[in-house]
C-alpha positions in Angstrom: 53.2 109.5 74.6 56.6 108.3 75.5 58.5 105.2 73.9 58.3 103.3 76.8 54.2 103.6 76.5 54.1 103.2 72.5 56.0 99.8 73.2 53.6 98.7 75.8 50.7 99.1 74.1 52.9 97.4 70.8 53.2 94.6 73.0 49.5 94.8 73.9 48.3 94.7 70.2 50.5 92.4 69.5 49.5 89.7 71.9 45.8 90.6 71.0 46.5 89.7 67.2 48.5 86.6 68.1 45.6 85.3 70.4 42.9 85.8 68.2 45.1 84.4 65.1 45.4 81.4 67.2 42.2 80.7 67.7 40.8 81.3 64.4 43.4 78.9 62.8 42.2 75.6 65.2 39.1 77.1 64.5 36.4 76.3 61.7 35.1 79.7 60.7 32.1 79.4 58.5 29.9 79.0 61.1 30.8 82.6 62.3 31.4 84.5 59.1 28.1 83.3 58.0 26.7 85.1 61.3 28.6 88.0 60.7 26.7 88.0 57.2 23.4 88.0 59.3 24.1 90.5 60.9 25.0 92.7 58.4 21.5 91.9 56.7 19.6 93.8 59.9 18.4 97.3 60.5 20.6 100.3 60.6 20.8 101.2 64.0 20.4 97.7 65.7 23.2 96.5 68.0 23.9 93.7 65.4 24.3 95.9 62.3 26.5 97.8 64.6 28.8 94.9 65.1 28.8 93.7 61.2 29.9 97.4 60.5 32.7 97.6 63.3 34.2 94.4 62.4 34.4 95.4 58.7 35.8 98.5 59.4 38.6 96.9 61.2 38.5 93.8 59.0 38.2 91.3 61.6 35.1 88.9 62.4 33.7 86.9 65.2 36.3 85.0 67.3 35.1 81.3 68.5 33.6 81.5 71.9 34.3 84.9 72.5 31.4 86.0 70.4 30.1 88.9 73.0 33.2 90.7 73.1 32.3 92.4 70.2 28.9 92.8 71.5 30.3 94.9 74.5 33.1 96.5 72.4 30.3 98.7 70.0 27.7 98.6 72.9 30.0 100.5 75.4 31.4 101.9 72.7 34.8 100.9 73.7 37.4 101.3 70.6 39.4 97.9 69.4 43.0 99.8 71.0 44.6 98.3 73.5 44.0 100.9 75.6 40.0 100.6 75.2 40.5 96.8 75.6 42.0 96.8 79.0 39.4 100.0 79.6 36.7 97.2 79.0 38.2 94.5 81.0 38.0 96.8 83.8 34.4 97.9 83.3 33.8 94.2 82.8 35.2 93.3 85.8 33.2 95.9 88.0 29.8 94.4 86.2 30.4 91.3 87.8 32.5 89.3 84.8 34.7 87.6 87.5 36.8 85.2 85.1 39.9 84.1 84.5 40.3 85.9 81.4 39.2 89.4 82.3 41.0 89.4 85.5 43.8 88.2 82.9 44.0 90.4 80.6 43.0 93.4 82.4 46.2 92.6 85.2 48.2 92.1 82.0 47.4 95.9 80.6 48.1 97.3 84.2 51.1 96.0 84.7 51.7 97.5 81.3 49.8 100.7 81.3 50.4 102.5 84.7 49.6 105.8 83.0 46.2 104.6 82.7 45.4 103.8 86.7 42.8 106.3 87.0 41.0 106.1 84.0 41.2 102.1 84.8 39.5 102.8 88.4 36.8 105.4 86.7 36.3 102.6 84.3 35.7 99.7 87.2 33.2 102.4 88.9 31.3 102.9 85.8 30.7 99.1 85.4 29.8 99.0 89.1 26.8 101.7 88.6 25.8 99.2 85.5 23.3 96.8 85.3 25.1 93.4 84.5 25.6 92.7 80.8 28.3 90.1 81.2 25.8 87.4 80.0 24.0 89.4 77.1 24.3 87.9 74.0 24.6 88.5 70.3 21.7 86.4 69.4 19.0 87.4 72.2 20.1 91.5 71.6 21.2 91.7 67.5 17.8 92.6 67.0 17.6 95.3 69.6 18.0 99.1 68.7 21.9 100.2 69.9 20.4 103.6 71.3 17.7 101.8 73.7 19.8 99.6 74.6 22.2 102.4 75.5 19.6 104.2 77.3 19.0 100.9 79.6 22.8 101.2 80.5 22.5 104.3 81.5 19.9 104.1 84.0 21.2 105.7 87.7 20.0 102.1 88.9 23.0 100.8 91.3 23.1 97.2 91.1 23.4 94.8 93.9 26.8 92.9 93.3 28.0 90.7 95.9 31.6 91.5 96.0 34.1 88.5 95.2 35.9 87.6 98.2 39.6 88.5 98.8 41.0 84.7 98.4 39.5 84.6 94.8 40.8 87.6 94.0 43.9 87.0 95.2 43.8 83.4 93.2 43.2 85.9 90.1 45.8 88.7 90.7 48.6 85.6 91.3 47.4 83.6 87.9 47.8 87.1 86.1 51.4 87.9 87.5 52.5 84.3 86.7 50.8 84.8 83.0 52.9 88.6 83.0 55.9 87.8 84.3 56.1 84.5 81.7 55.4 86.9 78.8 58.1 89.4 80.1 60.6 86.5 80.6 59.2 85.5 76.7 59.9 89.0 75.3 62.8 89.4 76.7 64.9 86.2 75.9 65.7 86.7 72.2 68.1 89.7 73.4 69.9 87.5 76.1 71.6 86.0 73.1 72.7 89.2 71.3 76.2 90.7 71.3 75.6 94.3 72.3 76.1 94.9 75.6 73.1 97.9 75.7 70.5 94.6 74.6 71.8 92.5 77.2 71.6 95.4 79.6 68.1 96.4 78.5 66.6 93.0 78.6 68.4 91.4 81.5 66.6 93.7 84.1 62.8 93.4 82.7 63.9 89.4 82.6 64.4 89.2 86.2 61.6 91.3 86.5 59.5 89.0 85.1 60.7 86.0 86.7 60.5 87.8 90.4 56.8 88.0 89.1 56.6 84.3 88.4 57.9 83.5 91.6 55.9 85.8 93.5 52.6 84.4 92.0 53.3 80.8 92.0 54.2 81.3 96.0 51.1 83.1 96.2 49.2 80.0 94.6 50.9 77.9 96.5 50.4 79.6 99.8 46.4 79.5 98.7 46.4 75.9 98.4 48.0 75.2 101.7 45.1 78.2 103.3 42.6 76.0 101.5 43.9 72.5 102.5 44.2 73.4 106.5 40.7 74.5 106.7 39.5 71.5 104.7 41.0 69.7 107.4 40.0 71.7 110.2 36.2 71.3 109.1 36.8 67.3 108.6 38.2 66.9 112.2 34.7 69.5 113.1 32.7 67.0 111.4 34.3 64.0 112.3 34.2 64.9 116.3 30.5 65.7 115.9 
């Protein structure tokens, strides 16, 4: 691994850990460390005692609203890296979990983790040939043995996905390049101000990288919203000459 790919995935943990430190600090926790404690209360082997023990391992606990992240991470036994994280996203994302922030995140580790392209794709497939999980839950599948429910997963039972179209998709890539190139622009601004020349060298070119990314999304965006507003009015001047 190269320093170029030990920084990315740096500035991948990074942003992980500053996310979830955000939320959990406007956040009132009891609620979910006492369900962590539940959880460690059940049956060896169960997908819930499986969680308990993964967060403790990595010291962390349930984060607000994003309770079933955890629940995928053990289930598809996906590690908490940032590799495995954006490795999820895309599995995620070819199970049907169209939302802003999978397509997010998982745009955000591409842009950053080129090396991983084809693992990505494999990943995408795999969640394609799954059935769709994106709405399990911790408290309707706690209870449930981690090895059936594993087996389940692994049925060679295609499922029927109807395929998001291009537009939305498109609305999702540009969002993600805005929400890159921003970061980028982020990272990159404390060494504008520094006197060696090989910072301001370094950090002036992934800068304007990042704001060529900005642009490009927010014309993207805008170029939506003018495809969107036309045909509105094409199908009022249908409706209104019928």
């Amino acid at each position: 691994m190269n320093i170029l790919q030990k920084i990315a995935r740096r500035i991948i943990k990074i942003s992980f850990d500053t996310s979830v430190s955000t939320i959990e600090y406007f956040s009132k926790m009891d609620r979910y460390h006492q369900q962590v404690d539940e959880l460690r209360k059940l049956e060896n082997g169960t997908l819930g005692k499986e969680i308990a023990s993964c967060l403790d391992d990595h010291k962390l606990t349930l984060v607000p609203k994003y309770e079933s992240h955890d629940l995928k991470h053990v289930l598809l036994d996906y590690k908490m890296t940032a590799e495995d994280e954006i490795r999820m996203q895309a599995f995620m994302i070819g199970n049907g979990n169209y939302s802003i922030p999978s397509f997010t995140i998982f745009f955000f580790g591409a842009i950053l983790l080129p090396d991983l392209w084809t693992i990505f794709c494999a990943d995408f497939k795999k969640g394609r040939q799954t059935i769709p999980i994106s709405k399990w839950t911790i408290n309707d599948f706690a209870n449930r043995p981690i090895d059936e429910l594993r087996t389940e997963l692994a049925q060679p039972t295609r499922q029927k996905i109807n395929l998001i179209d291009m537009k939305r998709l498109t609305q999702f890539a540009a969002m993600a390049t805005v929400l890159a190139g921003i970061f980028g622009m982020l990272f990159c601004l404390p060494f504008l101000f520094s006197s060696n020349m090989a910072d301001l060298v370094g950090a002036g070119f992934p800068f304007v990288g990042g704001a060529i990314l900005v642009v490009g999304g927010l014309l993207t965006l805008s170029n939506l919203t003018k495809e969107k507003n036309k045909s509105q009015q094409v199908t009022s001047a249908i409706a209104n000459a019928g």
